[in-house]
C-alpha positions in Angstrom: -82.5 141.9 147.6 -85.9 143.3 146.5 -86.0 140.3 144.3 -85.5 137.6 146.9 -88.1 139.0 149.1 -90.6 139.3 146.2 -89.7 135.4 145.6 -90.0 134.5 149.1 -93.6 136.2 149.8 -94.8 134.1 146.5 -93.5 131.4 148.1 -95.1 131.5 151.0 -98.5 132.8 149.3 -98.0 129.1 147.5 -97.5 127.6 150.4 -100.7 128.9 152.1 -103.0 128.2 149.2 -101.9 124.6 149.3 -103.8 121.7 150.8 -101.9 120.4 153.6 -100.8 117.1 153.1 -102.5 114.1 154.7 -100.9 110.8 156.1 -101.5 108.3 153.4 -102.8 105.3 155.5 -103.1 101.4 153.8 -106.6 101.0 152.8 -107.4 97.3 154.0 -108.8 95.2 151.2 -111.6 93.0 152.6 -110.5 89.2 151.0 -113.4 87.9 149.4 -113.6 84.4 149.9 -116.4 82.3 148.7 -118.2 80.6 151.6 -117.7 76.9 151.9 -120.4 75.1 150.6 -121.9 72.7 152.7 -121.8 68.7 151.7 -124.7 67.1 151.8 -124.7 63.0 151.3 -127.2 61.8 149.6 -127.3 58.7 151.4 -128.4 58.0 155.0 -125.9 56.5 156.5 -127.1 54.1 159.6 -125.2 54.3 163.3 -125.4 51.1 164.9 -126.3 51.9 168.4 -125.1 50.1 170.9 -127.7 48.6 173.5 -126.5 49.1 177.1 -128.1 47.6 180.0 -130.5 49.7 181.7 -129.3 51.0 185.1 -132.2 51.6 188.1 -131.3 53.7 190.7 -131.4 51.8 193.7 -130.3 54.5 196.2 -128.1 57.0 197.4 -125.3 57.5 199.7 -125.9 58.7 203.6 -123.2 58.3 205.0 -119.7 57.0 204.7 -116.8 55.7 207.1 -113.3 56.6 205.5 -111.4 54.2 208.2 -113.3 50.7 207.4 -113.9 51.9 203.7 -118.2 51.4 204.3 -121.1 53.1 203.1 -124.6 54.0 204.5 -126.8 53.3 201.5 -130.6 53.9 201.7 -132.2 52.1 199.4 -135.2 52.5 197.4 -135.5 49.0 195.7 -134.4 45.3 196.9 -130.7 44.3 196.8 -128.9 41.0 197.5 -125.7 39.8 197.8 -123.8 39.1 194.6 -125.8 41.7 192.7 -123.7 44.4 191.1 -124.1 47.9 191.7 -122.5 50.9 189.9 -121.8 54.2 192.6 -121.8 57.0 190.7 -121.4 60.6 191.8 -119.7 64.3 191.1 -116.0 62.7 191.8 -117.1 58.8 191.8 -117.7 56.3 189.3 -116.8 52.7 189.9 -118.6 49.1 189.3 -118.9 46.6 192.5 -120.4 42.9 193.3 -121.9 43.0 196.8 -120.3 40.6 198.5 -121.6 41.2 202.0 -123.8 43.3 203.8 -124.9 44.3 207.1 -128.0 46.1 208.8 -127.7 47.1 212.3 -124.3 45.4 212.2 -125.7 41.8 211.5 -124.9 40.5 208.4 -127.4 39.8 205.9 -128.4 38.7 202.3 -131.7 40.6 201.2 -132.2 44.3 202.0 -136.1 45.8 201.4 -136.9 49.1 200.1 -136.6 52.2 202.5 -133.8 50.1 205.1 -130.2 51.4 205.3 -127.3 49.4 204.9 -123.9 49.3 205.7 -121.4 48.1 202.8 -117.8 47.6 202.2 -117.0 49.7 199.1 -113.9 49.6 197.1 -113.2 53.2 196.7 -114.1 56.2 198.9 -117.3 57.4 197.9 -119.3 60.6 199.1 -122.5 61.9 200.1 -125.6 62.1 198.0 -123.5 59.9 195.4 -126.1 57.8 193.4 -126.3 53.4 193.5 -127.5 52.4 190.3 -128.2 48.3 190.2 -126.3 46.9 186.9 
């Protein structure tokens, strides 16, 4: 018995002088990669660009009547009948021929600068919405 108690105490003395043992964790290897090296033409190559009318901004919307499908437009340049106008806005975007339109609710075929005038639009169109002339 003396013996197995001698054996356990140098046991444990072993035990104590040992380092305790640590969690082996993955060590995460960093890949390396080469970066991409960039591709650089030697040529210029040529974009043909496309030449689109210019468009004036004729006006803006004032006001507009959801029932009769008409707009308020004040304008800041001349407009006839027949010209085409594009209304574009945050929602709206849409090409249109005039075909008739009225100032003080007589019809007529050249509006000035600065007059309002009332127009049949063919898609509901909102306040502050632009009138570019095409």
């Amino acid at each position: 018995m003396a013996l197995k108690k001698k054996l356990k105490k140098k046991a444990v003395k072993k035990a104590a002088k040992r380092k305790p043992l640590k969690k082996k964790t993955a060590k995460r290897v960093a890949s390396k990669k080469k970066p991409a090296k960039k591709v650089v033409s030697k040529r210029k190559t040529s974009v043909a660009k496309v030449k689109r009318p210019k468009e004036k901004v004729i006006g803006n919307i004032t006001h507009y009547f959801p029932h009769v499908q008409a707009a308020v437009i004040k304008l800041k340049a001349p407009l006839a009948v027949g010209d085409t106008i594009k209304i574009k806005g945050h929602t709206t975007d849409f090409n249109q021929t005039i075909s008739s339109m009225q100032i003080d609710h007589v019809p007529v075929n050249l509006a000035k600068i600065g007059q309002e005038i009332g127009l049949l639009v063919n898609s509901r169109v909102r306040q502050h919405d632009l009138v570019y002339k095409v």
